[in-house]
C-alpha positions in Angstrom: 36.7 100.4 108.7 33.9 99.5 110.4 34.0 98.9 114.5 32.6 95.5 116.0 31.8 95.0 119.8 31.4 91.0 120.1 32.3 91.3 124.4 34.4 88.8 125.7 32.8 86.5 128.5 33.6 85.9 131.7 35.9 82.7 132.3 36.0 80.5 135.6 38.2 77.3 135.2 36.5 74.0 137.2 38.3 71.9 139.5 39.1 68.5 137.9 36.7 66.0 138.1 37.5 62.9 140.6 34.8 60.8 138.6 33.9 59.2 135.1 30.7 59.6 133.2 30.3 59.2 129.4 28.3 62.8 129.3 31.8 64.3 130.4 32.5 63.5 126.7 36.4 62.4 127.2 38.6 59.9 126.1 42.1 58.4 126.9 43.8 61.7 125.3 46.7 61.4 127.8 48.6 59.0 125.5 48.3 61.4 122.6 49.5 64.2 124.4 46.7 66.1 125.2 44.6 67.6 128.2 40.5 67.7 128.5 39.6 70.7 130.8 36.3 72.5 131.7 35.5 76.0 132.0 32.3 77.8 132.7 31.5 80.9 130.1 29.4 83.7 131.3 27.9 86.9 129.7 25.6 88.3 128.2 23.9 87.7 124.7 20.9 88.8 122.8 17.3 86.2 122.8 15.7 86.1 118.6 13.1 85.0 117.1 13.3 81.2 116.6 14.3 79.8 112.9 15.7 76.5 113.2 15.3 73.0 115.3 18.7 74.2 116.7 17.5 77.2 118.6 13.8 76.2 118.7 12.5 76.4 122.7 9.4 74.3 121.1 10.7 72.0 118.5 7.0 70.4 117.9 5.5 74.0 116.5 8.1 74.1 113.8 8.5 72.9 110.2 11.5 71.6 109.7 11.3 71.5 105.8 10.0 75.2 105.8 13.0 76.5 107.7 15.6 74.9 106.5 14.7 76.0 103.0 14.5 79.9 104.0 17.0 82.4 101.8 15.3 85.7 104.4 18.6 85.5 106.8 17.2 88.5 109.0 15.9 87.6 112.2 14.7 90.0 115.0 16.2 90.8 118.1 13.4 89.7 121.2 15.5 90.9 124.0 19.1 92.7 124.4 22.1 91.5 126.7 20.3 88.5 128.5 22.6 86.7 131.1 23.6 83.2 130.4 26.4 80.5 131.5 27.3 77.6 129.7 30.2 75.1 129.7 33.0 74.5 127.3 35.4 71.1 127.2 38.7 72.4 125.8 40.9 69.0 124.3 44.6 70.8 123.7 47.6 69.3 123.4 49.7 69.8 126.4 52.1 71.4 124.5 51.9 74.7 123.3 54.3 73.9 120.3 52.7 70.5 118.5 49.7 72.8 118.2 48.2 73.3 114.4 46.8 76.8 114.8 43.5 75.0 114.1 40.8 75.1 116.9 37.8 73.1 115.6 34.0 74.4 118.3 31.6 71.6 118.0 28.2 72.2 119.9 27.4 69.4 121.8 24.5 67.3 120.3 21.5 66.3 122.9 21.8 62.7 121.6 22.7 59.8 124.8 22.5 63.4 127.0 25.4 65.4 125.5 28.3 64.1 123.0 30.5 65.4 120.4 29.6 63.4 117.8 32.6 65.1 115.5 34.7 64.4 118.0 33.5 61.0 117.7 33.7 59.6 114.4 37.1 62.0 113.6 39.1 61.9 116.5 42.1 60.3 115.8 42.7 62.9 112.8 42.3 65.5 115.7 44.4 64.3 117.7 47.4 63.5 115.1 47.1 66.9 113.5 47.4 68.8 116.7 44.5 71.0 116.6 42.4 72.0 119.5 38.9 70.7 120.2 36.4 73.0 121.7 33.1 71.5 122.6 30.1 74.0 123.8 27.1 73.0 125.6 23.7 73.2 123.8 21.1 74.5 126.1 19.1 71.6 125.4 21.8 69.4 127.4 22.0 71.2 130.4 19.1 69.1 132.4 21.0 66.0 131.7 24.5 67.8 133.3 22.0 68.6 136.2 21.2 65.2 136.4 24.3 64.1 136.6 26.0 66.6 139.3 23.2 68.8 140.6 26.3 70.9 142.6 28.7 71.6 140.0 26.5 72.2 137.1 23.7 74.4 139.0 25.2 77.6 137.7 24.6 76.6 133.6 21.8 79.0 132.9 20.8 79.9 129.2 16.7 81.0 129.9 16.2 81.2 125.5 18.1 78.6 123.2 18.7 81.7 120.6 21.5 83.1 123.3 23.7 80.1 122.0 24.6 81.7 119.1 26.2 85.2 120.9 27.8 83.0 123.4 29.1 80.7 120.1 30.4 84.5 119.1 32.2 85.7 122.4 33.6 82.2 122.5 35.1 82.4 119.7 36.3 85.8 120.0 38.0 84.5 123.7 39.8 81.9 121.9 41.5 84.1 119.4 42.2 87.1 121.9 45.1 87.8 123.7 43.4 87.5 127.4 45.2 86.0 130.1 41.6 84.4 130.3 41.8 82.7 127.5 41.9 79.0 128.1 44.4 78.5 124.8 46.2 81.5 126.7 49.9 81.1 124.9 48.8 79.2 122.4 49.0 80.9 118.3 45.3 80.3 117.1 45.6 81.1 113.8 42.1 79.6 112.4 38.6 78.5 114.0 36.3 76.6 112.4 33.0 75.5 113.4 31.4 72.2 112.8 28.2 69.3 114.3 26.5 66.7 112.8 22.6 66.4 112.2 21.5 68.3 114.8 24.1 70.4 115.3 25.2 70.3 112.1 22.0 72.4 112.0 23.7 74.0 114.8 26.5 74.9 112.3 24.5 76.0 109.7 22.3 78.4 111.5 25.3 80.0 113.0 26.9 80.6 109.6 23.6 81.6 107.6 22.4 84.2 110.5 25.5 85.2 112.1 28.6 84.8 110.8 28.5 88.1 109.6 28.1 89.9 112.4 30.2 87.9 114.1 33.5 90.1 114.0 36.8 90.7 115.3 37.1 94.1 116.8 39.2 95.3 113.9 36.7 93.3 111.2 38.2 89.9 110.9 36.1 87.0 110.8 36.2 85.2 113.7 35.1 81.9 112.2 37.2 81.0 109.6 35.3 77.6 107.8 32.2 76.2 108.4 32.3 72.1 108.1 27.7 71.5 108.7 27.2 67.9 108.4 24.3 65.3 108.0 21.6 67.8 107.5 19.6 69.3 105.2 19.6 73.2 105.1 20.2 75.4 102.6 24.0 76.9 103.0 24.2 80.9 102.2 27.4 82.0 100.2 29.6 83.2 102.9 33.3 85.0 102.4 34.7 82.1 104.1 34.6 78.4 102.8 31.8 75.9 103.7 32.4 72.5 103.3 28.8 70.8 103.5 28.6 66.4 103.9 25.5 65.0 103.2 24.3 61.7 103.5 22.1 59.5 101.3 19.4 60.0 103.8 19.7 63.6 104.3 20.0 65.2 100.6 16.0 63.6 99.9 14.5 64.7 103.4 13.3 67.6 105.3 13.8 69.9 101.8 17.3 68.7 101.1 16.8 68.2 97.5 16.0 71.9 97.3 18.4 72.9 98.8 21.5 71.5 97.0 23.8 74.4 95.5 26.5 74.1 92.9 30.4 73.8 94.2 32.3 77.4 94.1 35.9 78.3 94.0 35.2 82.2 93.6 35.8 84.4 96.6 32.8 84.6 98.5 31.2 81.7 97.6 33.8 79.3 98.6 31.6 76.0 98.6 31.8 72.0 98.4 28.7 69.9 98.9 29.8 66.5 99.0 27.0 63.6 99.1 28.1 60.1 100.0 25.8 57.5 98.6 24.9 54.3 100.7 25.7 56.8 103.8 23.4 56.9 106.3 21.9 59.8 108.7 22.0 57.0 111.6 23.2 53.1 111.6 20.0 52.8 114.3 17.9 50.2 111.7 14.6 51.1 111.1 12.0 47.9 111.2 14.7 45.2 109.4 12.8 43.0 106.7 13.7 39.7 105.9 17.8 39.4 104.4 18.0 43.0 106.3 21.0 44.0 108.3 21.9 47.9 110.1 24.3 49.3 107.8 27.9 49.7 108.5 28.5 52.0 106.0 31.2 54.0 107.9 30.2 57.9 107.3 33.5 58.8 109.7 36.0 58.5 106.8 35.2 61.6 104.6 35.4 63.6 107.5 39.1 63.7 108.0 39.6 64.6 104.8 37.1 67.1 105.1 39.2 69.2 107.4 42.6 69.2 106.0 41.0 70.1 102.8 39.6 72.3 104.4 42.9 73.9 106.7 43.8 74.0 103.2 41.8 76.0 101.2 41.7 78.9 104.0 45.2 78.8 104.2 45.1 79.5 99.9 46.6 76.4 99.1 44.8 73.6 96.9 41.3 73.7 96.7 39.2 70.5 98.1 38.0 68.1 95.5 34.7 69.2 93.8 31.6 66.8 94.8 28.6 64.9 92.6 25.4 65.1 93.1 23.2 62.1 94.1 21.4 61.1 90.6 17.6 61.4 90.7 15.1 61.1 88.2 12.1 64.0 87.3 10.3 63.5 90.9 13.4 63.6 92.9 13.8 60.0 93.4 16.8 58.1 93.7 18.5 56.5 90.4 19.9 53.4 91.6 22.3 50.5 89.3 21.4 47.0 88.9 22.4 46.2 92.4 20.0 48.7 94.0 22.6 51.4 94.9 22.8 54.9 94.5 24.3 56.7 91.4 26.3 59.6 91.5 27.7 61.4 94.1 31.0 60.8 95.7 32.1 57.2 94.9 33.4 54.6 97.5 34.3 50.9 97.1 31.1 50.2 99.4 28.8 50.7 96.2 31.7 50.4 93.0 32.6 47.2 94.3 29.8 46.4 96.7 29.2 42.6 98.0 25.7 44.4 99.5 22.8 47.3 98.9 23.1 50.1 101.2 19.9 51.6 101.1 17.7 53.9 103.2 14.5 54.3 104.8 14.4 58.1 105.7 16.8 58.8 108.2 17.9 55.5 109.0 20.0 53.0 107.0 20.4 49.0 106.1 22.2 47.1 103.8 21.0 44.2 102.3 24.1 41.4 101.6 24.1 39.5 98.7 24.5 35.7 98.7 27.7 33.9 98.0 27.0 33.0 94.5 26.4 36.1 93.3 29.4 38.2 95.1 31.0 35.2 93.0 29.8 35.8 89.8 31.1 39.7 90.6 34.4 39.0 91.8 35.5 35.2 90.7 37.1 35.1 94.6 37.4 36.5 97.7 41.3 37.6 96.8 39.6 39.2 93.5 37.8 41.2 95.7 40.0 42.7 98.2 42.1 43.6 95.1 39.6 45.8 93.1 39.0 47.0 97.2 42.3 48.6 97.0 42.5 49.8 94.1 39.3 52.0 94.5 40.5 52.9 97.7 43.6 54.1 96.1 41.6 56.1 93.7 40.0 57.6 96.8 43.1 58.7 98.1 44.7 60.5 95.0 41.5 62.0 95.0 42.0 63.5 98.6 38.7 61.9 99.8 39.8 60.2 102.2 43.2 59.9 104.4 45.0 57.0 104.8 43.0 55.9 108.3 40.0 56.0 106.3 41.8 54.0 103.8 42.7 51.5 106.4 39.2 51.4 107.4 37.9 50.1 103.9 40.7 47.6 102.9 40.4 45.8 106.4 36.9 45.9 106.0 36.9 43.8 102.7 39.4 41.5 103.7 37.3 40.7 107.0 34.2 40.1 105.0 33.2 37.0 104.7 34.8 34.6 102.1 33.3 33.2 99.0 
């Protein structure tokens, strides 16, 4: 069997913080059970040639489209053994025993100077499952520590954003070793998965296309066990570990994504789901609104759940996720929409089966356009009529193992908050 050397980093635990600032990325986990702690990670780890936005020192000399279309996943080495430090937020619970076995390693999006934005929409699932939540700096967010606390975050160094992706490795390597430096030291990490949205669901994708198969174990085991890339448009290589890919309406028709869809796989290395919501957006941030315009509230957030047990699932052998629809589109790639101007296809929800508005979008960003009283009337009969075919799709959703029943929750009060007719 072949050998791997992926060298564990160094590990320096930070003293707690006496102050509050959103770019710390916490929440109220006490309540749940759970601890947020910081540690530095240092090492070393090799520079490449640049092939994504993700690890791009320049992103304004790229093309986007171009790479994330490319199927050539070999990529020079530019220097060897470069040192770097970054930062890691470990969210465990505080007890060793209501721990899943799952640790999920986001990279942390540049967005509002740093935030998990898995952690974001998915948290509560997180939390009640009792998996552990890894976030890792990008290099791109490192300034905006700086900025923050000059003293404590002087040391993050990373000179070339390619290094993320062997730090990523010997991260991932720490977490599922048996090191007394291991910051889930005692704790029985059975799987690791790695997952970002947009960005860094780029991020994700870039990781698992050009490295996940290097990145071994020292006795050959993957060390990533599922890749969960979301909101983004790159090409997913066949892997011999499960990819769940979430798309949204924006995202499947931009940057290449229409090239780049690829058929659902249940055969051994080629595990795959592509799942594309319709009336999702890439953002809620509204482009210019016209007239009878509104930002979308299409709430993306409630696949995701569902998304991850189907996931722990599948890697575990047991019941393979539900299998996903494409977006219909016509000869040139556009959009088929029904009478009410919303998407066909792709995986159904009540917010276009049974919609009272048009989610549409405009690029990246998304709006909905509400229709009037007389004519959510003419669908429904009555606001009660409504809410009912609501739940029942929503039910549908759940037997289909879509969604979980927060996300359920989620819909339901969301029609019966709407406004009456």
């Amino acid at each position: 069997m072949k050998r791997y050397d992926i060298p564990l980093p160094r590990v320096q635990r930070t003293a707690p913080e006496t102050t509050d600032s959103p770019i710390q990325m916490k929440y109220d986990v006490e309540q749940q059970g759970y601890v947020v702690e910081e540690y530095y990670i240092s090492g070393q780890a090799d520079t490449y040639e640049s092939v994504t936005m993700a690890d791009s020192m320049n992103r304004e000399g790229q093309d986007p489209t171009k790479s994330m279309a490319r199927r050539d996943f070999h990529r020079p080495v530019i220097k060897v053994s470069e040192p770097y430090t970054t930062r890691i937020l470990v969210h465990r619970p505080k007890d060793p025993v209501k721990f899943s076995g799952n640790v999920v390693i986001e990279p942390v999006h540049p967005l509002d100077n740093g935030v998990l934005a898995v952690w974001v929409a998915a948290r509560p699932f997180f939390l009640d499952n009792g998996d552990v939540y890894v976030g890792v700096q990008h290099p791109s967010t490192f300034a905006a520590l700086r900025k923050f606390n000059e003293k404590r975050y002087s040391a993050l160094n990373m000179p070339d954003f390619t290094q993320l992706w062997g730090s990523l490795a010997q991260i991932g390597a720490l977490l599922k070793s048996d090191k007394a430096t291991n910051p889930l030291h005692g704790f029985n990490v059975r799987y690791l998965f790695m997952t970002g949205i947009s960005y860094t669901g780029v991020a994700t994708a870039t990781f698992a296309n050009y490295h996940h198969m290097s990145a071994k174990l020292t006795d050959g085991r993957n060390i990533f066990d599922g890749y969960v890339p979301i909101a983004n448009a790159m090409y997913n290589r066949p892997l011999d570990v499960p990819t769940i890919r979430i798309v949204t309406q924006s995202d499947y028709g931009t940057l290449g994504g229409l090239g780049n869809r690829q058929p659902d796989s249940d055969e051994p290395g080629s595990q795959y789901r592509l799942y594309e919501i319709p009336g999702a957006p890439h953002t809620p941030r509204p482009p210019k609104l016209e007239p009878g315009e509104m930002p979308s509230d299409f709430p993306n957030g409630i696949f995701y759940g569902a998304a991850f047990k189907n996931m722990y699932n599948w890697v575990r052998g047991g019941a393979s996720p539900p299998k996903g629809k494409f977006i219909a589109t016509d000869a040139d790639g556009n959009t088929k929409l029904d009478k009410h101007g919303n998407a066909i296809g792709g995986i159904r929800s009540p917010y276009v089966d049974t919609p009272i508005a048009k989610y549409a979008v405009k690029g990246l960003l998304g709006y909905k356009v509400p229709f009037d009283a007389a004519k959510k009337k003419s669908l429904y009969g009555s606001h009660e009529n409504y809410v009912m075919k609501v739940e029942e799709a929503t039910r549908k959703l759940l037997w289909k193992r879509l969604i979980l029943p927060a996300g359920a929750l989620v819909i339901i009060n969301h029609a019966r908050n709407s406004e009456i007719f």
